[in-house]
N, C-alpha and C positions, 0 to 999 in steps of 0.2 A: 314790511319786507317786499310786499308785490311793488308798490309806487317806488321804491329807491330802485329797485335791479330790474324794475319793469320784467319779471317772471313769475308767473304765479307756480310754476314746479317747483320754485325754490321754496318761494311760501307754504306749498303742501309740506314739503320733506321738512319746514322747519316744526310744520304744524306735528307731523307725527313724531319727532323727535319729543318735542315738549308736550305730547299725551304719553308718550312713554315714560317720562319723566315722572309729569303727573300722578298716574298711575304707581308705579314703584314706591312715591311717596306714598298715596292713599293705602297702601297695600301697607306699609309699613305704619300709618297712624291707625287704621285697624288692629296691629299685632300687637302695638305694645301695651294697651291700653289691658286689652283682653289677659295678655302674662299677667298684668296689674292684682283686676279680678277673679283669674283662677288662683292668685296668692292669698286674697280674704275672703273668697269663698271654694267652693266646694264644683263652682261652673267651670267647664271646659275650655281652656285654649279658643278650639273650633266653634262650641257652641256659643260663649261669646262675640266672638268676630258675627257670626251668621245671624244673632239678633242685633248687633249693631250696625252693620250694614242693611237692616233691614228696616230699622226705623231709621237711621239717616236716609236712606233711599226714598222712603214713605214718604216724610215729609218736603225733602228734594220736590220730588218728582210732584207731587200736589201743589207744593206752590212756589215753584222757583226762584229765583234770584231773590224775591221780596222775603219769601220765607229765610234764605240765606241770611240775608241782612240783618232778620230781627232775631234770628234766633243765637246768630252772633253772640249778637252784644250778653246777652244774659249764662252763654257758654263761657264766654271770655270773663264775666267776675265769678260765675263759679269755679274756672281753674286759677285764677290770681287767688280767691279768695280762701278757697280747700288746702292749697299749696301753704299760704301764708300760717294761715291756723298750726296748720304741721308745725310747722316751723319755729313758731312761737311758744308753744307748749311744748316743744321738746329743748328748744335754749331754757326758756323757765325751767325745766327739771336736772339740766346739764350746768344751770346755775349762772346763766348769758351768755350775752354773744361773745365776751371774751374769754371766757373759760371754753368756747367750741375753737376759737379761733386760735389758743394755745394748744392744745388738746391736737387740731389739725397740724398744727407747726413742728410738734415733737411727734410727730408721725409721719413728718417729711411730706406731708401731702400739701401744702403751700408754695410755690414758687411761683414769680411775680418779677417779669422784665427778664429775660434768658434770654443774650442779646445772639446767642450762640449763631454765626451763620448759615451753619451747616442743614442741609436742606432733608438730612437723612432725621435729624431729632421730631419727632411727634409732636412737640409743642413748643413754640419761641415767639420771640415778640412778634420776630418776623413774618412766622409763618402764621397765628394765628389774625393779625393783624393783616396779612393778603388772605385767609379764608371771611374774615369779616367784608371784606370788600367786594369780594364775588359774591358772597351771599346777597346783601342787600341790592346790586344788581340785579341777579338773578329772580331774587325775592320780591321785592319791591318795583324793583326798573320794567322786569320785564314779566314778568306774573302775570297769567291771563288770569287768575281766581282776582289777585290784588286791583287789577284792573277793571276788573268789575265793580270791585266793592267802588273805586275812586268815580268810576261814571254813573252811580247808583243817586249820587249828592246833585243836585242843582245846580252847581257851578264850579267854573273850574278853581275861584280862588279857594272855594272848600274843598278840594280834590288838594290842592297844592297843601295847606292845612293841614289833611289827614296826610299827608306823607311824614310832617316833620311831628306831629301826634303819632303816628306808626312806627316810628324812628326809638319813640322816648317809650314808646308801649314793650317797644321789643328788649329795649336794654333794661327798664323794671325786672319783666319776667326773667330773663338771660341769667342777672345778680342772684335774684329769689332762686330759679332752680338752682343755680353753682351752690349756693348757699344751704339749699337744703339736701344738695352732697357732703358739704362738709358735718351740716349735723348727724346725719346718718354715718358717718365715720365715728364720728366724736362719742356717738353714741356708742356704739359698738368696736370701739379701739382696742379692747380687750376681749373680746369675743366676737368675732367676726360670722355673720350666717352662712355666707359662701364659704369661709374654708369649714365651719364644722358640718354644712352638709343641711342645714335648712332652709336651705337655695337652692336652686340647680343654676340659676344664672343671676347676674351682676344686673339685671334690668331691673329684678324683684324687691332688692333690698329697702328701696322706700314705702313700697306696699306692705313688707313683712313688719318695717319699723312700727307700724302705725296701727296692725293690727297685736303685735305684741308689746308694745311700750304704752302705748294709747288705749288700747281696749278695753276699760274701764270707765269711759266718756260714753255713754251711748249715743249712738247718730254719729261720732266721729267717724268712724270706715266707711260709711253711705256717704258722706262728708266730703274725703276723699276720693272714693268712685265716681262721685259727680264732677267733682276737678276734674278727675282723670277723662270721662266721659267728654265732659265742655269741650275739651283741647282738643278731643281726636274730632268731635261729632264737626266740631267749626271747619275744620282742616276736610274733612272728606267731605263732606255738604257742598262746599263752595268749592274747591276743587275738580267735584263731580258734577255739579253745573256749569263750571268752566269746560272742562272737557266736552260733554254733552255741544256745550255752543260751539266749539272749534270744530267739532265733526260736520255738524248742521253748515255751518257758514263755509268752513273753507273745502269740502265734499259734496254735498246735497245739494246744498242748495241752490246750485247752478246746472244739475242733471236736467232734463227736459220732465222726468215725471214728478219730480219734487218742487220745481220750479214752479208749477201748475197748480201746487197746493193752494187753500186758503190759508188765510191766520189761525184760527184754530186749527187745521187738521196739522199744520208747521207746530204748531207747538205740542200737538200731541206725541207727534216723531221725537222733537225733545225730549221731549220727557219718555219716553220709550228709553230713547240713548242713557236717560241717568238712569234708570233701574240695570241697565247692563254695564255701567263703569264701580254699580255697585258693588255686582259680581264679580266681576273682575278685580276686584279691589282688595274683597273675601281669598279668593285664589292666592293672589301676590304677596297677600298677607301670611300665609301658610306658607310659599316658598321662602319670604324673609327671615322667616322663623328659626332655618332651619340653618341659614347661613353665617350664625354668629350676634356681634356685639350689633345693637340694631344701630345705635349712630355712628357706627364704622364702615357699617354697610351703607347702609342709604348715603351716606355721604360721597364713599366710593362711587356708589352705582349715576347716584344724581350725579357730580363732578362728570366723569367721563363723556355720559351722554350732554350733558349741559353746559359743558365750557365749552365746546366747540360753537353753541347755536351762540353762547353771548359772543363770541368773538365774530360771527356773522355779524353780527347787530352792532357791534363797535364798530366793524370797519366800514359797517355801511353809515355810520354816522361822523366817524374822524378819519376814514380814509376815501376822498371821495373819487380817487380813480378805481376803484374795485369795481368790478363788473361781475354777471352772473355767474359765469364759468368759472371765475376765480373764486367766489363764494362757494358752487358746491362741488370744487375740489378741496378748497379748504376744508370745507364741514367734512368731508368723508373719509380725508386724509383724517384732520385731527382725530376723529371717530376711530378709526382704526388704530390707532395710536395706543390712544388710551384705552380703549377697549381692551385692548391685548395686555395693556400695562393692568389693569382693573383685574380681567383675568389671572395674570400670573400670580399680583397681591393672592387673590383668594388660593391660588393652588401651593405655593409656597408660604403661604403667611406673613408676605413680607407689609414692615408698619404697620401691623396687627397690635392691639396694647399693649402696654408691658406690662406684669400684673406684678404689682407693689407686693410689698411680705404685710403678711398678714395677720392678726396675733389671734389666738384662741385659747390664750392661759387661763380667762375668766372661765371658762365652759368647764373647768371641771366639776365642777357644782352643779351640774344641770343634768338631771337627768335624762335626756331627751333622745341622746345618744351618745356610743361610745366613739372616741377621739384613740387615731395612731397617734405614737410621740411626735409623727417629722409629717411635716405637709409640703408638696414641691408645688412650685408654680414655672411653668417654661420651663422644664426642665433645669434649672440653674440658681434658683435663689428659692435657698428652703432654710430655715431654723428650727430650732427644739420649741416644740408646744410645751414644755415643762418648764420652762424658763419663761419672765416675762418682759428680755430683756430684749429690744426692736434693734433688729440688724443697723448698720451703715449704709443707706440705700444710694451715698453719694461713690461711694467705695465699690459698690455691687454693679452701680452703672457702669462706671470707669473699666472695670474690670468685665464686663462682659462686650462694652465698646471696644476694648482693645483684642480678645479673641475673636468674634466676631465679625469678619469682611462684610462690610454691605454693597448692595446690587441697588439696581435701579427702584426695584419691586420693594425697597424700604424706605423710598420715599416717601415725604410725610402726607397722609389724605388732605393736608389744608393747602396743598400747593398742585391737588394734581386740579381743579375747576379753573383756576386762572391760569393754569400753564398751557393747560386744553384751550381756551382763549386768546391765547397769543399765539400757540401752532396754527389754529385757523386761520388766524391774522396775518399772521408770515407768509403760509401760503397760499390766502388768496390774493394777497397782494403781489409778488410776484408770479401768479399765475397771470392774474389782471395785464401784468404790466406786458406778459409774455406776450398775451390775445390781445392786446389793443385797448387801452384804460379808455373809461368811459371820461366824456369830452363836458365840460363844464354846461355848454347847452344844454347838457339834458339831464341835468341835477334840478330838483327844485328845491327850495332853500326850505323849503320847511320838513326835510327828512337830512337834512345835513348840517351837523353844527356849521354855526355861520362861522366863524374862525375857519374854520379849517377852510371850507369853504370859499371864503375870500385870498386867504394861503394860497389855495388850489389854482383859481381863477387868475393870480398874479404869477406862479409860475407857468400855469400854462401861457398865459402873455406873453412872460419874457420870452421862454421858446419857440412860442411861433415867431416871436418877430426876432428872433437870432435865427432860427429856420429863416424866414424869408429872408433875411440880411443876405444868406451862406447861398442862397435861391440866386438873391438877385445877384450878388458879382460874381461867381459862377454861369450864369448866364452872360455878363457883361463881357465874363475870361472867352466865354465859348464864341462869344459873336468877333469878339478881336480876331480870335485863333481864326473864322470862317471869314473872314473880311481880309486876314491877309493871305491864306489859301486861294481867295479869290485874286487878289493883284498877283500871285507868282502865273497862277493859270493864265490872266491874260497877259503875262510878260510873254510866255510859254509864245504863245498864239500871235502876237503882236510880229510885223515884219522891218528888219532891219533897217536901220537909213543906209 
């Protein structure tokens, strides 16, 4: 960021943007994990989060980046590994995968290619295929945690390696979680834990499945909690040394009294900074909590703050007139943008999920608790719990689209991160252009896609030299114009024969 817009203010404000981000994620891989285990045990919300940030901090902060790295890898098969088992042992007792995957299809939970345009629908080809996009940018491209791991390797063709292995890692897991959505439907298609009331939220259902469907495997719920555990501890460990480093390097460590430091006493400040993004993470974690569906949120939250900074970072690589003032008008314009858009979502509910009908005919059988006849969800789509007959959800949508007016604010969350990335783009390039674009001499080609780059450099060409063309006979016009000004003056002057 500092070498392409030669500013290092830009580079802070992008840096604190992306510990903001950061952060809000960390807060939120604390929360869910912690719902997880106060579902199969008896531990608290809080008191979970605050021993788990307390040993990822511990061991962060004793041995950094190396510790990251190895502790990784052995996080990442116990959450492939925990999830998978799940998974397994519950198609073997729902009788395969194709009994879950019919089971899901007459419960209308299956749709695949919704070529639908409309930008207000929550899931489409379109829109989920532009939220994959911005992710893996954002994730991969520009990730200061992922960035780490890639400079951690010996070289770069192994760094290049691990992208297209990070690629294939993340679309494994992606399937495997979708998938063991569907078995946790399938399983409970007839009896549902959130509508009869032993849930309080839709995060839970996979923890409740495993403790009441499974619970008769011992070490399977410890099983899962270490899954669950793997995935957060990888995610805030490395995350929380990423941050820790951004502070040091693009803050500190150019002050005159940190500057001064040795190598040890430098990295004991580090590691200071990760025990406080610990904290911090604890905190964030409790506010997420309280604001909803946790990947509606964080998605929200991340998009608004994070589409702007990629769109920095695009246009400083495929737009190379953008200059600094266009960048951090862009950023701040877009920022406020969506911020406000991000806000209004939360206070109106607009693109909040739509919550499917939901059956609870099995439950009368269970003692556990008593069931009203009629359960509403959103106000507007409810049926008989006495009946075990599942609404028309294509009929229910239809009909509440057409009563219904939508606003901006029901936008779908997988279009607000690259949209956020093109508003910054828009305006810092016409801001660029306003203030004077930066001039091909003072690009260096290794922060600028060379394409565009050579683009750039050809029309700047042409125009100069159409500029100096309009220069030079212009100039030629004006000297004729002064040359024959001059002969009428000495006509003027000149004495009669």
């Amino acid at each position: 960021m500092e070498l392409r817009y030669n500013s290092r203010v830009l580079r802070q404000v992008v840096t604190i943007g992306g510990m903001l981000t950061s952060a809000v994620y960390m807060g939120m891989c604390l929360y869910a994990p912690s719902l997880a285990l106060s579902t199969v045990t008896n531990l608290s919300v809080l008191a979970s989060m605050c021993i788990m940030g307390g040993i990822c901090t511990f061991y962060t902060t004793i041995g950094g980046v190396k510790a990251v790295v190895y502790t990784d890898v052995l996080q990442t098969l116990l959450m492939f590994g925990g999830v998978l088992v799940v998974v397994i042992l519950c198609c073997s007792d729902l009788g395969g995968v194709a009994n879950v995957i019919d089971i899901a299809d007459q419960g209308q939970r299956l749709e695949f290619l919704n070529m639908d345009p409309s930008p207000y629908v929550r899931h489409t080809f379109w829109s989920t295929f532009t939220f994959g996009f911005f992710v893996v940018i954002s994730a991969i491209g520009l990730s200061q945690s992922t960035l780490q791991r890639f400079i951690s390797v010996s070289s770069l063709t192994i760094a290049l390696r691990l992208c297209w292995f990070f690629l294939v890692g993340l679309w494994v897991l992606w399937v495997l979680f979708f998938f063991s959505g569907l078995v946790a439907y399938s399983t409970y298609s007839t009896c549902d834990p959130l509508a009869a009331g032993y849930i309080t939220k839709a995060d839970q259902i996979l923890p409740y499945l495993v403790t009441h469907k499974l619970s008769h495997l011992p070490g399977l719920a410890g099983l899962f909690v270490a899954a669950v555990y793997g995935g957060v501890l990888s995610s805030v460990s490395s995350t929380g040394n990423s941050m820790a480093c951004m502070v040091w390097e693009d803050f500190l460590k150019l002050r005159p009294y940190f500057s001064r430091l040795s190598d040890p006493a430098a990295t004991k400040v580090i590691k200071l900074l990760s025990s406080v993004t610990g904290v911090l993470a604890v905190i964030l974690g409790l506010m997420i909590g309280n604001l909803g569906n946790i990947f509606h949120v964080i998605n929200i939250i991340v998009s608004c703050v994070y589409g702007p900074i990629v769109g920095i970072f695009l246009s400083g690589m495929l737009l190379p007139w953008t200059n600094y003032k266009g960048s951090l008008v862009g950023l701040f314009g877009a920022f406020t943008i969506f911020t406000w858009l991000a806000v209004g979502k939360f206070i109106q509910g607009g693109g909040a999920p739509t919550m499917l009908p939901l059956s609870t005919h099995g439950c009368h059988n269970n003692s556990i608790t008593t069931l009203s006849p009629t359960i509403t969800f959103n106000s507007s789509t409810y049926f008989d719990l006495t009946t075990s007959e599942m609404p028309d959800l294509t009929s229910a949508s239809s009909e509440m689209g057409d009563d219904d007016e939508v606003s901006i604010y029901d936008l779908s969350y997988c279009l607000m991160g690259i949209l956020g990335a093109v508003t910054s783009m828009l305006i810092n390039s016409a801001v660029s252009i306003l203030t004077g674009p930066t001039q091909p001499k003072q690009l260096s080609e290794d922060v600028v896609f060379p394409p565009a780059l050579r683009l750039y450099k050809w029309a700047w060409q042409l125009s100069t030299r159409r500029h100096h063309q309009e220069n030079t006979e212009q100039g030629k016009q004006e000297d004729w114009e002064e040359g024959v000004s001059m002969l009428h003056m000495s006509s003027l002057h000149t004495p009669s024969s």
